[in-house]
C-alpha positions in Angstrom: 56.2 68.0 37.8 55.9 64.3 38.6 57.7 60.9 37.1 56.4 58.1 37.3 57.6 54.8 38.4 59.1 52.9 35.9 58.3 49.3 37.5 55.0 49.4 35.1 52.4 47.7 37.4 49.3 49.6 36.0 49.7 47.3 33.2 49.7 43.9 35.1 46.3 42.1 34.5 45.4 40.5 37.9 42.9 37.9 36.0 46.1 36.1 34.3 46.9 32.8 35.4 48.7 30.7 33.6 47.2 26.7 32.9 48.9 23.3 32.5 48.7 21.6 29.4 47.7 18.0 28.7 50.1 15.4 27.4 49.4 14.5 23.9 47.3 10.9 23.6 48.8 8.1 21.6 46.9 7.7 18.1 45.5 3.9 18.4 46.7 1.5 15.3 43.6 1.3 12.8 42.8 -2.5 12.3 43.1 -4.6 8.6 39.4 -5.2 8.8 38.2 -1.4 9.8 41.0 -0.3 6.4 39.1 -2.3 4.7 35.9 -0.8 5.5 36.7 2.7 4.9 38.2 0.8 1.5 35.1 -0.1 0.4 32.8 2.9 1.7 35.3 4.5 -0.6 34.2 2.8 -3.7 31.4 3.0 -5.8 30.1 -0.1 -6.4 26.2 1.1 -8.4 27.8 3.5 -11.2 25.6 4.5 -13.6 26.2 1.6 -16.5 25.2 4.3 -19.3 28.1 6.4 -18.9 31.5 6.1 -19.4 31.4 2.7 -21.1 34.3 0.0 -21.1 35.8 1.8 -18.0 36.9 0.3 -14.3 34.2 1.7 -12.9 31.8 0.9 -15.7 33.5 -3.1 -15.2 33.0 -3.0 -11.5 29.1 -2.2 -11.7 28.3 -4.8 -14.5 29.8 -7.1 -12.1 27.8 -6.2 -9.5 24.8 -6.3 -11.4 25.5 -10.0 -12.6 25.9 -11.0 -9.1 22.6 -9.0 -7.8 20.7 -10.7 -10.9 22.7 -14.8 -10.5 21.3 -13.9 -6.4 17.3 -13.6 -7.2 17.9 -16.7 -9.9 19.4 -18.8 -7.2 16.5 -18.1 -4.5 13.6 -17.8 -6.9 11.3 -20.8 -6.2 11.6 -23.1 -9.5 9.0 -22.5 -12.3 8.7 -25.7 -13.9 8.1 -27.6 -10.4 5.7 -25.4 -8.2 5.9 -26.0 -4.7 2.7 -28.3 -3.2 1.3 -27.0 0.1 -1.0 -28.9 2.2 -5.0 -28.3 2.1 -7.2 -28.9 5.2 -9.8 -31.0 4.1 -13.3 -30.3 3.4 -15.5 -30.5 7.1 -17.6 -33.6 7.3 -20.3 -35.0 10.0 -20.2 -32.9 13.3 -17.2 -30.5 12.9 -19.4 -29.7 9.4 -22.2 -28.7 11.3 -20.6 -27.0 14.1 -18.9 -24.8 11.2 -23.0 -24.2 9.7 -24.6 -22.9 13.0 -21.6 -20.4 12.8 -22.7 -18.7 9.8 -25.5 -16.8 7.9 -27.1 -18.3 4.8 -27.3 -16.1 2.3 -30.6 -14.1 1.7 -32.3 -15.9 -1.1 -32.0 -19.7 0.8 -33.9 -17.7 3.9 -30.7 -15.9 5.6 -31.0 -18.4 8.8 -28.6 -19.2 11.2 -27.8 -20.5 14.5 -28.9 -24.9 14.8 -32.0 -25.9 14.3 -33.6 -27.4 17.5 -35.6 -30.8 17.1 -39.1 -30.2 18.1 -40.3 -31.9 21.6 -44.0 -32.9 22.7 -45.0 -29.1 23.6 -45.1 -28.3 19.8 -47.9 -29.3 18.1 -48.6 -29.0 14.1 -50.8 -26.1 12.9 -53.5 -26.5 9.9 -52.8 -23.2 8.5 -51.2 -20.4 9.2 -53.0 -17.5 11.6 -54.0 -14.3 10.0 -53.3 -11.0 11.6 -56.4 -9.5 13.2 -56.0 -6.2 11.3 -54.6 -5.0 7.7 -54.3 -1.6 6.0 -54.6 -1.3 2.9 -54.5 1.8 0.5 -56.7 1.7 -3.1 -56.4 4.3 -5.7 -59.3 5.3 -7.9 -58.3 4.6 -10.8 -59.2 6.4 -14.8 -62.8 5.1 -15.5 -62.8 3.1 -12.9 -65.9 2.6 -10.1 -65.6 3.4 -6.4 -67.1 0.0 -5.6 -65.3 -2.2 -7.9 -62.4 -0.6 -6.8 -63.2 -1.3 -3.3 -63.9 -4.9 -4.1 -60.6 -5.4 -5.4 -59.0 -4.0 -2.4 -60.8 -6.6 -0.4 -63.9 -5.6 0.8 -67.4 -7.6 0.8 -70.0 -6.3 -1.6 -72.1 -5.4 1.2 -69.4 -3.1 2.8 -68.4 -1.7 -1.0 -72.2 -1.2 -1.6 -72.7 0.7 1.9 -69.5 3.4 1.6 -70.3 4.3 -2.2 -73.8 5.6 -0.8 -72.4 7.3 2.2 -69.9 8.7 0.1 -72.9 9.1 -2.9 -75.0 11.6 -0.1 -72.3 14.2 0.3 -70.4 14.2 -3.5 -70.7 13.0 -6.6 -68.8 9.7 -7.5 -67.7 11.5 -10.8 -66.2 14.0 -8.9 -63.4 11.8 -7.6 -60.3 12.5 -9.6 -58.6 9.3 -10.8 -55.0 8.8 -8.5 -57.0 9.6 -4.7 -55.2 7.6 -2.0 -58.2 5.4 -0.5 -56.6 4.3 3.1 -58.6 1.7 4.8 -58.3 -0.6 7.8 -59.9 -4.5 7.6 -60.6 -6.1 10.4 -60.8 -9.8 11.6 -62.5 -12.2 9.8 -64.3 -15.4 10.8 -63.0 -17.8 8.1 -60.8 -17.5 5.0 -64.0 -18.1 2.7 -65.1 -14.6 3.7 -64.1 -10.9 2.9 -62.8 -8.8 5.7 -65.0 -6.3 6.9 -64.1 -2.7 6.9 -63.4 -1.1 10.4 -62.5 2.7 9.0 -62.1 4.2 5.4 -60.5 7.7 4.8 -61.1 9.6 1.5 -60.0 12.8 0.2 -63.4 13.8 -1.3 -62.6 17.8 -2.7 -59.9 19.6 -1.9 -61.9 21.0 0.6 -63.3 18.4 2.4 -62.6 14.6 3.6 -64.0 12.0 4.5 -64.0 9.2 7.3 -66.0 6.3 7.5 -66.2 3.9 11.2 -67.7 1.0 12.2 -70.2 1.1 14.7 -71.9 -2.1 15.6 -73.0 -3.6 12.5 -73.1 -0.5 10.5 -70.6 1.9 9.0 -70.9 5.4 10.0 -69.3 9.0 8.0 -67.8 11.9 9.5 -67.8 14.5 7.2 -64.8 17.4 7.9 -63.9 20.3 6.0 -61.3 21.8 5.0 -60.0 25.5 5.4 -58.9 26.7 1.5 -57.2 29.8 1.0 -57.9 31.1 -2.9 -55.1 33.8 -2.9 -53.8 33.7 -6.4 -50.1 33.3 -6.9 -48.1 36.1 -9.0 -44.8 35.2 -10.4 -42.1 37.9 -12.2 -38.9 37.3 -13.0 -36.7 38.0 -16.6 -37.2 36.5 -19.4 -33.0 35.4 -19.7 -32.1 33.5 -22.5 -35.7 31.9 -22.9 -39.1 33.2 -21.6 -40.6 28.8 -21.3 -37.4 27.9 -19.0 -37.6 31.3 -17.3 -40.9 30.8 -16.1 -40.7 27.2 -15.3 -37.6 27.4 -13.1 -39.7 30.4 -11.2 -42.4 27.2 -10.8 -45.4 28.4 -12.8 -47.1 25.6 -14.8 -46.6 23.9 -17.9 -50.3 24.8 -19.0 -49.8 28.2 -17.3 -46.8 29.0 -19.4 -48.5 27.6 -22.7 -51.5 30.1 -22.0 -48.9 33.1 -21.7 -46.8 32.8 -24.6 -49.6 32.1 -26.4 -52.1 35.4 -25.1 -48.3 37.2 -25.3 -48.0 36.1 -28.8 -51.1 37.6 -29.5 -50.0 40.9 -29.2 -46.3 41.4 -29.2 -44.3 39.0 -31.6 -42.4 36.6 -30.0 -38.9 37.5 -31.8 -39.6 40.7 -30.5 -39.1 39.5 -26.9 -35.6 40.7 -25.7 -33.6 39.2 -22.3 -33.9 41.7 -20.5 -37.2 42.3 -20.7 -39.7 40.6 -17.9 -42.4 38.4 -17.4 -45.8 38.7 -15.1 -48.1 35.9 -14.5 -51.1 35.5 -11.7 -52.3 32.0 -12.0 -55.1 30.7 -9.8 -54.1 28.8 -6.3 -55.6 27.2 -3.8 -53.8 26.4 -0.3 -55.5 23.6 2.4 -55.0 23.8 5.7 -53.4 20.5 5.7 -50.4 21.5 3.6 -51.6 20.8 0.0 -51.3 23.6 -2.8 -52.9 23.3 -6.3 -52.6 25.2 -9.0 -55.1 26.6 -11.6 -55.4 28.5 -14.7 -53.6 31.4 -15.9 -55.8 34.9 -14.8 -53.1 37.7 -15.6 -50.2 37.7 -18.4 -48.0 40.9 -18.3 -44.6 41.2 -20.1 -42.4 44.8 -19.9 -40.1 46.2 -22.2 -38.8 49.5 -22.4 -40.8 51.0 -24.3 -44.1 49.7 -23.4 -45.7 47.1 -21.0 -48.6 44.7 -22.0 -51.0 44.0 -19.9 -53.6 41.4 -20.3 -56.4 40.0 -18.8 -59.2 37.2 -19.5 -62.2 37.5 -19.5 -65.2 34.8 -19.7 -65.2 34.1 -23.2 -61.7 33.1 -22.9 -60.5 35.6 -25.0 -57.4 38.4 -23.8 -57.9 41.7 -23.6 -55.4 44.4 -22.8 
């Protein structure tokens, strides 16, 4: 029914615009030297010299590795005529000093340093050096050895060894004293160096369940005797045998003589080949805990081993033999 127009403006684009173009830029002339440059960039002067033998570019890298090599010959410093330097010269007089009081001597010539000052009228000479006023010391009874020698050794005046073995004599007996007991002790002043310090205090571990302290007071030496809380609570260790029962129990912590007195009250009733891994060991052994943090250890009281089929149980009794 209708025609359209034929001037065709529904297919104009009204974003076109048309643009001017740029005139073209002259190409600048390329120098000799900067020819030269990409010449050379060009060229490989390090081939590798194990291939393609005899060739130009085989030719162009020995040359280059003559040159490289005739370069480090020419600046090398000669061989046969080593250059001399200059030394400073040793410090003598003053300036050698000076350098001393800078440094530290080392520890076996005395480790001093700094000057040593001349002394001036205030110092005066001294007849022998002072002694300190107080010492500690620390004897250990030793095997077969005496309280009171042992004392006297130590430092002590007969008089003051005499007095503490019979304080000490009154409350235990001096066989008693196990051999490796820590003796701590405190000397005092002394009048001269011709005379034995006398004792101001003495501590000894007398039994596990008591100690011992021993004062001066006056002219006299005095004891405090103090005991000791024990717990006896015996200690029971179990655990598998493993590969073997000795370094199965002593890795748990039982004793050496503890473990000797089970395998061998074990072995007394089961044979020891007959002992499997997985079978497993029970031991009570005696112990003894102080209030002040030390444990001891006793003999074996229980040995027990089970195995599947049956469990051994034995115990000691006062004739020292095992009875399950």
């Amino acid at each position: 029914m209708f025609v359209p127009n034929v001037q065709g403006f529904e297919n104009a684009g009204g974003t076109t615009a048309l643009s001017f173009g740029r005139a073209i830029a002259p190409v600048a002339p390329v120098s000799r030297l900067e020819r030269l440059r990409a010449a050379a960039a060009q060229v490989d002067w390090v081939p590798d010299l194990g291939t393609r033998i005899g060739s130009r570019d085989w030719w162009r890298g020995a040359a280059t590795c003559a040159l490289l090599c005739a370069t480090a010959v020419a600046i090398a410093p000669p061989v046969f005529n080593p250059l001399h330097g200059q030394t400073a010269a040793p410090l003598t007089g003053t300036d050698r000093e000076e350098a001393r009081a800078q440094i530290i001597a080392p520890l076996a010539w005395g480790a001093d340093t700094g000057r040593h000052m001349a002394s001036n009228d205030l110092v005066r000479p001294l007849t022998e050096a002072p002694e300190r006023p107080i010492e500690q010391r620390t004897a250990t009874v030793g095997h077969g050895d005496s309280l009171g020698d042992m004392l006297q050794r130590a430092g002590l005046s007969e008089r003051d060894a005499q007095d503490t073995v019979a304080l000490v004599a009154t409350t235990v007996s001096l066989g008693d004293l196990k051999p490796g007991t820590q003796i701590p002790m405190t000397l005092g002043r002394r009048p001269n160096r011709s005379v034995a310090r006398p004792l101001e205090a003495l501590s000894l571990r007398a039994r596990f369940d008591l100690a011992l302290d021993l004062k001066r007071v006056g002219d006299r030496l005095v004891m405090e005797r103090h005991a000791i809380a024990v717990d006896d609570t015996p200690l029971r260790i179990t655990g598998a045998v493993g590969s073997s029962l000795y370094r199965s129990a002593r890795a748990a912590g039982v004793p050496i003589r503890a473990v000797e007195a089970y395998i061998k009250a074990i072995a007394s009733k089961v044979p020891v080949g007959q002992i499997g891994s997985t079978d497993t060991y029970d031991l009570i052994v005696e112990r003894q805990r102080a209030a002040t943090g030390e444990t001891q250890l006793g003999k074996l009281l229980f040995a027990g081993l089970g195995q599947r089929s049956h469990k051994t149980q034995l115990v000691q009794w006062n004739d020292g033999t095992w009875y399950e």
